[in-house]
C-alpha positions as CSV (number, residue, x, y, z in Angstrom):
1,X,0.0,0.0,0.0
2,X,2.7,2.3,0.7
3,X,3.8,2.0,-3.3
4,X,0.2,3.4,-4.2
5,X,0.0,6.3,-1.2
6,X,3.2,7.7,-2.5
7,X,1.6,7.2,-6.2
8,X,-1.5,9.4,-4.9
9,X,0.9,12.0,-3.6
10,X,2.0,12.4,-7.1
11,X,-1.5,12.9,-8.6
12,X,-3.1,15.3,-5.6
13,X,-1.5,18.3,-3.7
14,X,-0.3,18.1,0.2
15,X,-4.3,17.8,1.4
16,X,-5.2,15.2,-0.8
17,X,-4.6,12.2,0.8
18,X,-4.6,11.7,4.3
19,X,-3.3,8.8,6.5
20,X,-4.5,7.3,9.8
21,X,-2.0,9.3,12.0
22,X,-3.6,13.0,10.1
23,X,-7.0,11.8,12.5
24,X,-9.1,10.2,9.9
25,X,-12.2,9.4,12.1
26,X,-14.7,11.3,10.8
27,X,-14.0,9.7,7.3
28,X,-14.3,5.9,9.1
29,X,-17.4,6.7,11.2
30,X,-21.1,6.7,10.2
31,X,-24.1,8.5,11.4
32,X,-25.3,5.1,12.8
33,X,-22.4,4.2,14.4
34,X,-20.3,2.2,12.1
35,X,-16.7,1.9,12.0
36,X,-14.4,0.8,9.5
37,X,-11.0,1.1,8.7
38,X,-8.8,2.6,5.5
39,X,-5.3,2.7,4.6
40,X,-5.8,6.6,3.4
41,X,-8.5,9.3,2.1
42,X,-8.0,10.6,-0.9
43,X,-9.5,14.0,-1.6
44,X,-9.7,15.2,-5.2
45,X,-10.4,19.1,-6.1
46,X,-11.5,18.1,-9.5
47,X,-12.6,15.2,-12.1
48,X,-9.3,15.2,-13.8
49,X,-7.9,14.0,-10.2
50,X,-10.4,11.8,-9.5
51,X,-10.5,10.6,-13.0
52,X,-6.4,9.6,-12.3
53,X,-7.6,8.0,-8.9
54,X,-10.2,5.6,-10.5
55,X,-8.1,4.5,-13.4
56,X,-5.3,3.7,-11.3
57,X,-7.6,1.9,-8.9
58,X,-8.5,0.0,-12.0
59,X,-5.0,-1.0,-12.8
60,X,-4.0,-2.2,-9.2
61,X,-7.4,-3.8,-8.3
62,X,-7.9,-1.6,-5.6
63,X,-11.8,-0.6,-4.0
64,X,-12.9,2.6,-3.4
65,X,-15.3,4.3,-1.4
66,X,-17.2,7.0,-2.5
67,X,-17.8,9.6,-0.1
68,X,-19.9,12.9,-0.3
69,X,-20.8,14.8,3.4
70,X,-20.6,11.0,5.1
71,X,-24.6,12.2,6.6
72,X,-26.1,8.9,5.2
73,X,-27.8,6.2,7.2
74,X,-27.0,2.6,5.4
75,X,-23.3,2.8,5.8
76,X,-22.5,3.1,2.0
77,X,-20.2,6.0,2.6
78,X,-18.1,4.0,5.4
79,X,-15.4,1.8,4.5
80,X,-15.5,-2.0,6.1
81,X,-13.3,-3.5,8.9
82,X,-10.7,-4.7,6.5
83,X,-8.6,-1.8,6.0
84,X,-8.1,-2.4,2.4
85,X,-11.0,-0.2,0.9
86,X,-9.8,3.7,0.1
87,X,-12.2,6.4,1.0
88,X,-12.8,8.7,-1.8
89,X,-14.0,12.5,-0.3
90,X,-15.5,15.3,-2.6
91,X,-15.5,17.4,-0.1
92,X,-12.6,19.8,-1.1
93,X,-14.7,19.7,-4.7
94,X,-16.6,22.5,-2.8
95,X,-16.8,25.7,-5.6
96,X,-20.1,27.2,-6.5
97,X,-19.4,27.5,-10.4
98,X,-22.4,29.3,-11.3
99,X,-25.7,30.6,-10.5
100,X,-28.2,31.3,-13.4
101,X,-32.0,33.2,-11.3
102,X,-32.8,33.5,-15.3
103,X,-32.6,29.8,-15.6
104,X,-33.0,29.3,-11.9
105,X,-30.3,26.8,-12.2
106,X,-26.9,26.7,-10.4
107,X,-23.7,24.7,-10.9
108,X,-21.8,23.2,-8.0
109,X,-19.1,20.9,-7.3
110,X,-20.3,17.5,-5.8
111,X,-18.7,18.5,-2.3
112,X,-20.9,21.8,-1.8
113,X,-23.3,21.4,1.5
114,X,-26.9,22.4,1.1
115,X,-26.5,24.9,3.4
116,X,-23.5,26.5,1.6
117,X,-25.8,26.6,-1.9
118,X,-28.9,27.9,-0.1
119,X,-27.0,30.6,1.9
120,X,-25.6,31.8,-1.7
121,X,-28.9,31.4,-3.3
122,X,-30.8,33.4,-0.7
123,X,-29.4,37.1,-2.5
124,X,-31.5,36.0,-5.2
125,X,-34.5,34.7,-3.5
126,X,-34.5,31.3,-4.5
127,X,-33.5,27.7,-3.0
128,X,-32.8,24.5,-3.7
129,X,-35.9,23.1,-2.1
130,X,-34.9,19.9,-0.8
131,X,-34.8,20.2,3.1
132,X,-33.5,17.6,5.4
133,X,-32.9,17.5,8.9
134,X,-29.1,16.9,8.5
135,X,-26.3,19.0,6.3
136,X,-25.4,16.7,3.6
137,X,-22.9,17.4,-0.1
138,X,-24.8,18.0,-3.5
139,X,-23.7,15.1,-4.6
140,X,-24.3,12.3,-2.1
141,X,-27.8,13.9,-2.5
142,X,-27.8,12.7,-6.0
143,X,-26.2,9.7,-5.3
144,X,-28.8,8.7,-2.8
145,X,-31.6,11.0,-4.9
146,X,-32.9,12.2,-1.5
147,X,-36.4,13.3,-1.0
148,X,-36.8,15.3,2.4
149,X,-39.5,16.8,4.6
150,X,-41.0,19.1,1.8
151,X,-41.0,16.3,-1.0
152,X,-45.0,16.8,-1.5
153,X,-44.1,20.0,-3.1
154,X,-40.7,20.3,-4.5
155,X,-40.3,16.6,-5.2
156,X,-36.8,14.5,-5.2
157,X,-33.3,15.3,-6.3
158,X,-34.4,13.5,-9.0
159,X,-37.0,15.8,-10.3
160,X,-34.9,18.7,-9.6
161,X,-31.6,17.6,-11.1
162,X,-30.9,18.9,-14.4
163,X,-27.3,17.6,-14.9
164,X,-24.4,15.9,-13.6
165,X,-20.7,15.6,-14.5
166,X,-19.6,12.2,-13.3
167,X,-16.3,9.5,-13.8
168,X,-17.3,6.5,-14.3
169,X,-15.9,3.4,-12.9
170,X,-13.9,1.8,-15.4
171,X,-10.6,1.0,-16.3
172,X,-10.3,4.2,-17.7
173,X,-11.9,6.8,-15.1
174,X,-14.1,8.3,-18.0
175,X,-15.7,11.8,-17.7
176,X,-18.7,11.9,-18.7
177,X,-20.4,15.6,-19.2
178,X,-23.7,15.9,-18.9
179,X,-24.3,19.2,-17.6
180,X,-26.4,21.4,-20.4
181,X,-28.4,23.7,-18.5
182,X,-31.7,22.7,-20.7
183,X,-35.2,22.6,-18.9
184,X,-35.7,19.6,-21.8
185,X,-33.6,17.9,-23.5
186,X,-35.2,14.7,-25.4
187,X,-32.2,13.5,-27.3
188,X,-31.8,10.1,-26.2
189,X,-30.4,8.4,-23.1
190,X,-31.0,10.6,-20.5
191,X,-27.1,9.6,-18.7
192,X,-27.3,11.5,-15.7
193,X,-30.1,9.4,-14.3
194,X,-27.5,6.1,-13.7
195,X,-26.1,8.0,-11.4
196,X,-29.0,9.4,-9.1
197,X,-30.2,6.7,-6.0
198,X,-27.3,3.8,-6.9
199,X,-24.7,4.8,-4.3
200,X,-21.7,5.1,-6.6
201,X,-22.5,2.1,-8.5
202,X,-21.4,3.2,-11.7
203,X,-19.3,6.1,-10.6
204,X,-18.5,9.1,-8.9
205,X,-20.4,12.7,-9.2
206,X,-18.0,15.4,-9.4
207,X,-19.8,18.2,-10.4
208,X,-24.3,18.6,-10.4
209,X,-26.3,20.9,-11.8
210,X,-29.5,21.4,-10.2
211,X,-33.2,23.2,-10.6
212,X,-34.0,26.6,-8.4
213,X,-37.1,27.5,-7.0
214,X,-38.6,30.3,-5.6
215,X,-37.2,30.7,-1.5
216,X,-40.2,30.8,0.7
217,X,-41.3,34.5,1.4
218,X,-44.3,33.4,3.7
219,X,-45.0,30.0,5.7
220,X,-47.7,29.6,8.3
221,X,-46.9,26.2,10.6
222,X,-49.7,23.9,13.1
223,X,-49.8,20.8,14.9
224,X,-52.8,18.8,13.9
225,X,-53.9,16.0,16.1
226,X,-55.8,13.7,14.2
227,X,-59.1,12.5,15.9
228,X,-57.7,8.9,15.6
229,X,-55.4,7.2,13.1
230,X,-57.9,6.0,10.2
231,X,-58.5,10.4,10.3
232,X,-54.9,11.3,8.9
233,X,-55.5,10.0,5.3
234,X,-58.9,11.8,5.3
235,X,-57.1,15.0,6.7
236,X,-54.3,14.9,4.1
237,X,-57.0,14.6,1.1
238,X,-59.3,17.9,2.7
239,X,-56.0,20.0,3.1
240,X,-54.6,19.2,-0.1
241,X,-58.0,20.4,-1.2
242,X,-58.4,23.5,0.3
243,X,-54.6,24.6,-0.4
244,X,-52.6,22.4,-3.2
245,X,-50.5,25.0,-4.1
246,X,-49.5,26.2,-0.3
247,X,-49.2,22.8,0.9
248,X,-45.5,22.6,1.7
249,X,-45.2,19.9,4.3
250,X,-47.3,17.1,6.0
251,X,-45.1,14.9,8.5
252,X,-46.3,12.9,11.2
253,X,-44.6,12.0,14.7
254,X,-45.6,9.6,17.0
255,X,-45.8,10.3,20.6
256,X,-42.9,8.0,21.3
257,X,-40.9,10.3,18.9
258,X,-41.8,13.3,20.0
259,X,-41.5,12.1,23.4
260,X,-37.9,11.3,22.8
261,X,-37.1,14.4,21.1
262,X,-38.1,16.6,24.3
263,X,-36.1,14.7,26.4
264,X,-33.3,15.0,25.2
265,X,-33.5,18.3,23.6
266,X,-33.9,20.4,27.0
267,X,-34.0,23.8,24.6
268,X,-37.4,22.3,23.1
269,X,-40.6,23.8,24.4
270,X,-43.5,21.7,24.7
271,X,-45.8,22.9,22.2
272,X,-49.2,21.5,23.7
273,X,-48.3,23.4,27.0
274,X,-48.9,21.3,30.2
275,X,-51.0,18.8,28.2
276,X,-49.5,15.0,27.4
277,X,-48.0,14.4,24.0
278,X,-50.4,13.2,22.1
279,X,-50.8,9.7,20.8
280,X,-49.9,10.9,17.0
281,X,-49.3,14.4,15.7
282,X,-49.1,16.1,12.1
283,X,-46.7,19.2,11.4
284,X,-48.4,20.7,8.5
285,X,-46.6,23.7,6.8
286,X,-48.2,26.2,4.2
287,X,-45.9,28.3,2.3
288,X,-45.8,31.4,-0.2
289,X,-42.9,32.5,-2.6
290,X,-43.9,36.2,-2.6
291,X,-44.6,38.6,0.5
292,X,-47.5,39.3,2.2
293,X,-49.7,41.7,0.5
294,X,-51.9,44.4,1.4
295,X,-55.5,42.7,-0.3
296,X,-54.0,39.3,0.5
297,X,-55.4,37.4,3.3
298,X,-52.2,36.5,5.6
299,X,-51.3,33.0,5.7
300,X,-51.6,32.4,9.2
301,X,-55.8,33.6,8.5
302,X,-56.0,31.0,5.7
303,X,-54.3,27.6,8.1
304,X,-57.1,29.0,10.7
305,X,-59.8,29.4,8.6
306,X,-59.0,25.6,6.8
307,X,-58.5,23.8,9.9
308,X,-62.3,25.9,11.4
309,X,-64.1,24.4,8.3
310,X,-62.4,21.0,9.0
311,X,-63.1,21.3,13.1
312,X,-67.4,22.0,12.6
313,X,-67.6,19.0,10.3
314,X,-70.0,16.1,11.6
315,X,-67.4,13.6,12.3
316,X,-64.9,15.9,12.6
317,X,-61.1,14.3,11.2
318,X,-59.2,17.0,14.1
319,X,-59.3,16.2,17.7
320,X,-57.2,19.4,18.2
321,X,-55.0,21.8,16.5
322,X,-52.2,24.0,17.6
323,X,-50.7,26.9,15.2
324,X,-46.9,28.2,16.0
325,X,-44.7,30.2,14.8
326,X,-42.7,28.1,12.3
327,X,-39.1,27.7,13.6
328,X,-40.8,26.4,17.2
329,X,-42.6,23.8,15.2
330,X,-39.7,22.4,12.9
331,X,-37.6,22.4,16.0
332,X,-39.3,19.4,17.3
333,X,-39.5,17.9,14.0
334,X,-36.0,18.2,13.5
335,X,-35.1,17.1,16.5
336,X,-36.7,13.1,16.8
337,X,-34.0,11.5,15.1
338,X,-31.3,12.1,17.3
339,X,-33.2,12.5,20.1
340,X,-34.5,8.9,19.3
341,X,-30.9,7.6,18.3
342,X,-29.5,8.6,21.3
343,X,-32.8,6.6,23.6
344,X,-31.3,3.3,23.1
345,X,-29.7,1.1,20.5
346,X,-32.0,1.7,17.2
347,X,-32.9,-0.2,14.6
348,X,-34.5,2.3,12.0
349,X,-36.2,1.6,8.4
350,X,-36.7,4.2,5.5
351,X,-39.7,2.9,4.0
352,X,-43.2,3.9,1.9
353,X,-46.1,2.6,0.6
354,X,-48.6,3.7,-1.3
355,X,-50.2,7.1,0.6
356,X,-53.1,5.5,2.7
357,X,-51.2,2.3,3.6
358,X,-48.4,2.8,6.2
359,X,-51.3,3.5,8.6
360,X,-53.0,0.3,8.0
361,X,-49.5,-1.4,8.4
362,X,-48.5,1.2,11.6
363,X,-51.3,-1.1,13.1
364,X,-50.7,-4.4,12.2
365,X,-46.8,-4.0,13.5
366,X,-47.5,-2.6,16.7
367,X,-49.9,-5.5,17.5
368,X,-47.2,-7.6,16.3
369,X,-44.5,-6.5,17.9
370,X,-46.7,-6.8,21.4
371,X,-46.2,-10.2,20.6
372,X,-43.1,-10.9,18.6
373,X,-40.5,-8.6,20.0
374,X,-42.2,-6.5,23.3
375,X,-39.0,-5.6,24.1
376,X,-38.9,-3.1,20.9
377,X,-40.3,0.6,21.4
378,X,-41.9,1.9,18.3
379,X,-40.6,5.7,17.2
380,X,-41.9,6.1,14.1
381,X,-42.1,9.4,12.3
382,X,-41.8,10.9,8.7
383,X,-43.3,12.2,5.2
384,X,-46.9,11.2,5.4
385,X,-47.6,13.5,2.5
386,X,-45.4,10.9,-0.2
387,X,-46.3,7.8,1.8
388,X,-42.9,7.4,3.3
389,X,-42.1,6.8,7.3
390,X,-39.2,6.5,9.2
391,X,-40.1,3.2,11.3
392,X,-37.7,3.5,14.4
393,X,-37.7,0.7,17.0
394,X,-35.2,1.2,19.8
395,X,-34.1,-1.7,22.2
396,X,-32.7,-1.0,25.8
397,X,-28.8,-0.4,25.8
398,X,-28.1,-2.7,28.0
399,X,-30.2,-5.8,26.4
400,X,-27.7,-8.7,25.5
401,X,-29.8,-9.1,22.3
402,X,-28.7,-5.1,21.1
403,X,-25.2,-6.1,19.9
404,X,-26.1,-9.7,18.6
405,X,-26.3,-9.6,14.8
406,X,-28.2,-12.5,14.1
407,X,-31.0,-10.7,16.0
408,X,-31.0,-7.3,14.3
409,X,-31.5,-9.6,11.4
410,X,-34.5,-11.2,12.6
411,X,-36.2,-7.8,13.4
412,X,-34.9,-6.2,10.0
413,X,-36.4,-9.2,8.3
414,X,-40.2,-9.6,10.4
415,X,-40.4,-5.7,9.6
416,X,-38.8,-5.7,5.5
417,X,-41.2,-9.0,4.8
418,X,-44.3,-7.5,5.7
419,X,-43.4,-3.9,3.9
420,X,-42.4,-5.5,1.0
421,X,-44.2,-8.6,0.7
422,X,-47.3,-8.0,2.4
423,X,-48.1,-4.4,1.9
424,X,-46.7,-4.0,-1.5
425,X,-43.8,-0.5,0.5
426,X,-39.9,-0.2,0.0
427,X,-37.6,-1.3,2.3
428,X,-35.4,2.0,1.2
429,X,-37.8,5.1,0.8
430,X,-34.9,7.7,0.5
431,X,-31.7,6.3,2.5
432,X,-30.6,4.4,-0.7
433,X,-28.1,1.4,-0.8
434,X,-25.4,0.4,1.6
435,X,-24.3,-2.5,3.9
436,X,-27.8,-2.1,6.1
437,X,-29.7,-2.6,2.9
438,X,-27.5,-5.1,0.9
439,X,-29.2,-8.3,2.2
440,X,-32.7,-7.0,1.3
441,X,-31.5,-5.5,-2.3
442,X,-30.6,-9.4,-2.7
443,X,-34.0,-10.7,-1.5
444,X,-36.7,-8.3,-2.8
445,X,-35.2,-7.4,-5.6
446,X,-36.5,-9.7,-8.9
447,X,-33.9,-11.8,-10.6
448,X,-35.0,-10.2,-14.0
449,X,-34.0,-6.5,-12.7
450,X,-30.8,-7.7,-10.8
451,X,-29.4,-9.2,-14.1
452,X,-30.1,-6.0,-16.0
453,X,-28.5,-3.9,-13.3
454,X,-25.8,-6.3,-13.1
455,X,-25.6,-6.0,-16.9
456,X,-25.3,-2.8,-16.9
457,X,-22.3,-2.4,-14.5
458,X,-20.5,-4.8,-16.0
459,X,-20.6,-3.1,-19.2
460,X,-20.0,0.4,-18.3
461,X,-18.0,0.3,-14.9
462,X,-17.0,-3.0,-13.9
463,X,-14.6,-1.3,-11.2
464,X,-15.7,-2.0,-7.6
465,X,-16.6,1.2,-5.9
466,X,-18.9,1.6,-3.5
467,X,-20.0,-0.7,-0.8
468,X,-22.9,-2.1,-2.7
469,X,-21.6,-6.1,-5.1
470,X,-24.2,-6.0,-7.9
């Protein structure tokens, strides 16, 4: 290994690759606790350097790790225990090339943090839309084609990428450019999607180019408390009703999850006062791209006025309904997962089902777990709007079954068979691929899509990179 370190040294500049003794851990740790091991980090400014990286890779027959802002949850950005995989970091491929408000596009490198884009977009009063709870890289985003908390209105990386330049893993480290700032473009293969939600499959994103919209001039924020479970479907469909185009955000949290967030948040208020949490809650967000005007009724006045008509209904859907000031709200949104992660040892799934279903599977797990696995606490929270959940089950620390992986396989399994087989969901909502995936990619998958996939890598970057074997 020494041989190819002092190789790397040759292609990237004195901050380019690191070793163990530079304090590495932030490259070997995950956001759920994994740790692996690697010989170095290599940190490329450019797709020329990378480009070098990869085909030397090729030559030697040594595996890479792609690695964007390392925020992801299924451990596809972590090297293994071996110490024989190389970490690959964008992160010093940080520039913001370009920013087009005509267009409403902007040009990045792959290492740029959300934040950093959105704070330079703000001068011109637009955003890129996609709003998550941690600080990730533009293009781990891509590469995991995240969705977020406002996905009922803005939609997925996906739908909001518009280009990506990329080096592909082959023998070669080819560069492909496909970064035309064109709204449409139907002229054939559209390349750039190989590279959104496959982890670094087929290569490595070094520079995206992404859709703008409008920043959010007004927002108006409540709690809704549905009157009991079978209510939040029927809520969803009256407020998308009354307000389509203001609907921003619809994201339930259980009272477990909220629970958790309080207590170990101590700057959290509760919002429902002296009351109990309730049993479920729905964070619903309107939202404007122009301010408030003079003949325009405020926000705030439409949310009340909405949730009144939906209040003196026979049968009414709401139990109760508190409106706050937005930044109170999201606070305790933002604030479940670690404040769940940190309750016990977690065992947490990123799945979706078709809108109207995870509520009839909410209920057929937690009867099941009563009796299957008692010793799990349900924490479950997420996107009700797109059908997705984050289904968090948390097991006492000090449990001997916590650190036993043949039983974190169990539960993974008796929760991934009934979202997948029974209810028709996805085991992997937004999280992507990675080593806490891998087994079900092989299970659920079908054979027919596997061999095309496999097919497909073969042909076009037969390299290992990534943590993912297809």
């Amino acid at each position: 290994m020494k041989d190819h370190i002092k190789h790397f040294k040759t292609i990237l500049d004195d901050k380019g690759v690191l070793l163990p003794e530079d304090g590495i851990d932030g490259y070997v740790s995950g956001w759920r606790g994994e740790i692996g091991s690697t010989p170095c980090v290599l940190r490329p400014t450019s797709s020329q350097e990378t480009s070098q990286i990869i085909a030397y890779c090729a030559a030697h027959n040594l595996h890479l790790i792609p690695q964007s802002g390392n925020t992801g949850m299924v451990a596809n950005s972590v090297p293994d225990e071996s110490g024989e995989q190389i970490v690959l970091s964008t992160e010093r491929m940080n520039k913001i090339i370009d920013i087009d408000p005509i267009n409403k596009c902007a040009h990045v490198g792959a290492g740029v943090r959300l934040s950093a884009l959105n704070d330079a977009l703000a001068e011109y009063h637009l955003s890129f839309p996609i709003d998550l709870g941690s600080d990730p890289c533009l293009g781990g985003m891509v590469s995991t084609n995240t969705g977020g908390s406002r996905y009922l209105k803005y939609r997925g990386v996906r739908e909001n990428l518009m280009g990506v330049k990329a080096v592909l893993a082959d023998h070669d480290g080819t560069v492909i450019d496909d970064l035309k700032p064109l709204h449409k473009n139907n002229t054939g293969l559209d390349i750039k999607q190989l590279f959104v939600g496959t982890g670094g499959l087929f290569g490595i994103v070094t520079e995206v180019m992404v859709r703008l919209s409008p920043l959010p001039a007004q927002s108006a924020t409540a709690l809704l408390i549905p009157r009991d479970m079978d209510a939040a479907a029927a809520l969803l469909i009256e407020i998308e009703k009354s307000c389509h185009n203001y609907l921003s955000a619809f994201e339930g949290m259980s009272h477990n999850a909220m629970q958790r967030a309080l207590s170990h948040n101590p700057a959290l208020t509760n919002p429902f006062g002296q009351d109990d949490v309730p049993h479920y809650a729905i964070l619903l967000e309107l939202s404007r791209s122009w301010p408030e005007r003079e003949a325009e009724q405020p926000l705030n006045d439409v949310l009340e006025n909405i949730l009144a008509e939906l209040w003196e209904r026979d049968n009414a859907p709401l139990e109760n309904a508190l409106i706050g000031a937005p930044e109170r709200l999201w606070a305790l949104r933002h604030s479940i997962s670690e404040g769940v992660q940190k309750s016990g040892k977690l065992f947490a799934f990123d799945i979706s089902f078709k809108r109207g279903d995870f509520f009839r599977f909410r209920e057929a797990m937690i009867e099941r777990l009563k009796t299957h696995h008692p010793e799990l606490t349900l924490c479950d929270f997420g996107h009700l709007g797109d059908g997705g959940a984050h289904f968090a089950l948390v097991i006492d620390r000090d449990d001997t079954r916590a650190s036993v992986p043949s039983y974190e396989k169990t539960v993974r399994n008796f929760i991934n068979d009934a979202v997948v087989l029974e209810f028709g969901g996805s085991y992997s909502a937004e999280h992507g691929l990675g080593r806490k995936t891998e087994e079900a990619y092989a299970k659920y998958t079908p054979d027919e899509v596997k061999a095309l996939t496999h097919a497909i890598k073969t042909a076009i970057a037969p390299i290992p990179v990534g943590t993912i074997k297809i």
